[in-house]
C-alpha positions in Angstrom: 0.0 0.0 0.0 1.2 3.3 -1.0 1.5 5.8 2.1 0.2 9.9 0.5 2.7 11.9 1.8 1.1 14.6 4.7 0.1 17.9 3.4 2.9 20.3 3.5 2.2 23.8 5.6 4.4 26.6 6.1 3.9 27.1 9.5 2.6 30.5 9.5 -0.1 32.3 10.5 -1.2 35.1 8.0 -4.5 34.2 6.2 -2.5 34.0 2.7 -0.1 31.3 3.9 -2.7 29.5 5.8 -4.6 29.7 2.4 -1.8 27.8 0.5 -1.8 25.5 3.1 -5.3 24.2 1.7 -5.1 25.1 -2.3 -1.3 25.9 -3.0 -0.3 22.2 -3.9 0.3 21.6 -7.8 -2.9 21.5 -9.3 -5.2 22.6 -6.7 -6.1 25.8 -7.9 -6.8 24.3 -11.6 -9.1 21.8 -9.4 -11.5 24.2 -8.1 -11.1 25.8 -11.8 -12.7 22.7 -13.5 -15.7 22.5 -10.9 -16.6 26.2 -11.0 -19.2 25.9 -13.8 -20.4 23.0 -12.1 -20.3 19.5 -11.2 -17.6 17.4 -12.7 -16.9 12.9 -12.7 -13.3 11.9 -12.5 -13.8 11.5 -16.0 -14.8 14.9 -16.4 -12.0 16.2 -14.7 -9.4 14.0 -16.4 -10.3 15.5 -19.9 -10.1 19.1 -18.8 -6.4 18.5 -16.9 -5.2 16.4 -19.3 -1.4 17.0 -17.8 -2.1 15.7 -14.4 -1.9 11.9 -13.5 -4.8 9.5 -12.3 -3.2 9.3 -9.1 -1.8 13.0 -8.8 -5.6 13.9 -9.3 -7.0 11.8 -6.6 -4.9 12.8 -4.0 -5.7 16.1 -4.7 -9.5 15.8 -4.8 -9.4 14.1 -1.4 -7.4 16.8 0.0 -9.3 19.5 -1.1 -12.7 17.2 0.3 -10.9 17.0 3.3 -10.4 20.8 3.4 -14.4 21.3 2.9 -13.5 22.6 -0.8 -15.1 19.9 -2.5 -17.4 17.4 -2.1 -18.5 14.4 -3.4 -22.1 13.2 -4.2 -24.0 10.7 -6.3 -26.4 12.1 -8.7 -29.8 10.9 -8.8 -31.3 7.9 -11.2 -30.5 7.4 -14.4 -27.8 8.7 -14.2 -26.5 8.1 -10.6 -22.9 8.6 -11.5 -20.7 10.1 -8.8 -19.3 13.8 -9.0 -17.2 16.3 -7.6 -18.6 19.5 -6.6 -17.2 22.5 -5.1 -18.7 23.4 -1.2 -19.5 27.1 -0.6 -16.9 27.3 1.2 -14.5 26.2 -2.7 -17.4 28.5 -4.6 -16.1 31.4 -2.8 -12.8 30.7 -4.7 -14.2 32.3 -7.5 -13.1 36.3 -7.4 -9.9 34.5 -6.5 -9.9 32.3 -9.4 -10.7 35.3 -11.6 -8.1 38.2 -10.1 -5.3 35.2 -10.9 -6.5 34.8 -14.2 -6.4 38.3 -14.9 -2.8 39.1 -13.3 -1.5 36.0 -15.5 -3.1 36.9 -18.4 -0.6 40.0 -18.9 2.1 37.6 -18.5 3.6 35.1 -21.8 1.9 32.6 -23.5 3.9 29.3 -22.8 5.9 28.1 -25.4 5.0 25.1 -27.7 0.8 24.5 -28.1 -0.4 25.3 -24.7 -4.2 23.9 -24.8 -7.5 25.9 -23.5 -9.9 24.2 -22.5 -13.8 25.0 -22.5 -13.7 25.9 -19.1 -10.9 27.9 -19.1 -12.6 30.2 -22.0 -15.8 30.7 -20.1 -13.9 31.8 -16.7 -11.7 34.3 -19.0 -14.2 35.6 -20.6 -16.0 36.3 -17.1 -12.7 37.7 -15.6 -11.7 40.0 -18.5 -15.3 41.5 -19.9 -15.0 44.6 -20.1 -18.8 46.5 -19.0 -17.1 50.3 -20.7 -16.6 48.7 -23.8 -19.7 46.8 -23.3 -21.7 50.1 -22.9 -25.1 50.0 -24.1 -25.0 46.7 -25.5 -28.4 44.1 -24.7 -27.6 40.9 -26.7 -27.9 37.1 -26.4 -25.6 34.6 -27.4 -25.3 30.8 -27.8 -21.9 29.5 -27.3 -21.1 26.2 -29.3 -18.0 24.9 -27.9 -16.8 21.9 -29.0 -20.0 19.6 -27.6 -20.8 21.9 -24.9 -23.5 24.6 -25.0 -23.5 28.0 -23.5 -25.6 30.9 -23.2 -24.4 34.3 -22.6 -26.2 37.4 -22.0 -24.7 41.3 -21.8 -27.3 44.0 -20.6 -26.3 46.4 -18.7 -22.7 46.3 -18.8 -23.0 43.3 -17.0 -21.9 39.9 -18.6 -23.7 36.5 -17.3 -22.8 32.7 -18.6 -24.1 29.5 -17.7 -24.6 26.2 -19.3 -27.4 25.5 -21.4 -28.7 26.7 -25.1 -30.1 30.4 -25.3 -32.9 29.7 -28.1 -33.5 33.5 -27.7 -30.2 34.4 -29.0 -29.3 36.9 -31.5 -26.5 35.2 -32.6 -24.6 32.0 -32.5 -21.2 31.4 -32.6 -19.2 27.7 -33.3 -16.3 26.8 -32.3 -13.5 25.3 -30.5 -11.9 26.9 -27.1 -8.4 28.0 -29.3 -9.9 29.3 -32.0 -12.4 31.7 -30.0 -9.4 32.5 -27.7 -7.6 33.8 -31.2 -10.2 35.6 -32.3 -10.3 37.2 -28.7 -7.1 37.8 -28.2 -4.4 36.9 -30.9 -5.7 39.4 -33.7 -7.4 36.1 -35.5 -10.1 37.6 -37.6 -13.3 36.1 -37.5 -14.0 36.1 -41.4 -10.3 34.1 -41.7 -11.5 31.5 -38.8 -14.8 30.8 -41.0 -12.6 30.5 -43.9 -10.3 27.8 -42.7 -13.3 26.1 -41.0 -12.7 27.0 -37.2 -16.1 28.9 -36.7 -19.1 29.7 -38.0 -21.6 32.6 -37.0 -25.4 32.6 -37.3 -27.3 36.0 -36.5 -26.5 39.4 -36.1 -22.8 39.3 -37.0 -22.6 43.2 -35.7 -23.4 41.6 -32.5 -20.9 38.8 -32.8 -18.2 41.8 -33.9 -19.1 43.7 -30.5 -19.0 40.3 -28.4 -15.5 39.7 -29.4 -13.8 43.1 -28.4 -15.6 43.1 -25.4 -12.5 40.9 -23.6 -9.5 42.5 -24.0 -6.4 41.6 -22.1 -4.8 43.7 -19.4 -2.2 45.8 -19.8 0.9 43.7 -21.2 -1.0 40.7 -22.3 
């Protein structure tokens, strides 16, 4: 039987140490990322951290259970499959989860392909929207990525995402995490990522325009 090594802790006693005592182990953090937009299996959790071992990921899940982060549950028939979720106690994580990503997103892209996953994209776009830019703005959209299904809603210069298709919408737009995160934030032009088959729009396509420069990265990024 393998022994887990105890957690580590560094022994003091302001609230940010004491804080990385609970979520500063290696992939923590990206953890309570995954089960932000909602419930998540192992499975679940597997695909979106595809960098992080079987084993790596359990330990981590139990830690963060035993640190009232997460729980576990078993969802109701048919599907009664067992699933991670995060305790209010891990919801309140969030603003966290968001200042990070907006202090890193000034800082390089890694090197090589570095992969973004569907929710990764949803969190950035809720930690970078911009509400001046947004101004006056009221639209719907229905956000196709990869097999999962959003619906997101700007109205006064507020932005609001969740899960599930938004038949209202005034536009719809297709695509894969990277090449929406180019078309964010790299300078790919929408009418090139339809060309070369990485999205397609349906609607009002001055509403899609506005929804893509309402994200812009902070100074530096």
């Amino acid at each position: 039987m393998k022994l887990e090594k105890p957690m580590r802790s560094y022994g003091d006693m302001c609230g940010i140490a004491r804080a990385l005592d609970v979520i500063g182990e290696r992939w923590a953090l990206l953890v309570v990322r995954e089960l932000i937009l909602g419930p998540k299996r192992f499975t679940d959790l597997r695909s979106g951290l595809p960098n992080v071992g079987p084993d790596v990921l359990s330990q981590r899940l139990r830690e963060l259970e035993a640190a009232g982060v997460v729980r576990r549950r078993t969802l109701a028939p048919p599907a009664a499959s067992r699933v991670y979720e995060l305790t209010e106690r891990g919801r309140a994580l969030e603003p966290v989860l968001h200042a990070l990503g907006e202090w890193g997103s000034a800082a390089p892209v890694p090197p090589g392909s570095p992969r973004l996953g569907v929710d990764s994209t949803i969190i950035a776009l809720r930690t970078l929207f911009d509400a001046r830019e947004a101004g006056d703005l009221a639209a719907t959209y229905e956000l196709r990525l990869g097999d999962q299904v959003f619906r997101a809603r700007v109205a006064g210069g507020a932005l609001e995402v969740e899960r599930g298709e938004a038949p209202e919408a005034d536009a719809t737009i297709v695509s894969e995490p990277w090449p929406l995160g180019g078309m964010l934030w790299q300078g790919y032009a929408l009418e090139d990522a339809e060309r070369a088959g990485d999205a397609s729009v349906d609607g009002d396509r001055r509403a899609v325009a506005r929804f893509l420069r309402l994200f812009p990265l902070p100074a530096g990024g």
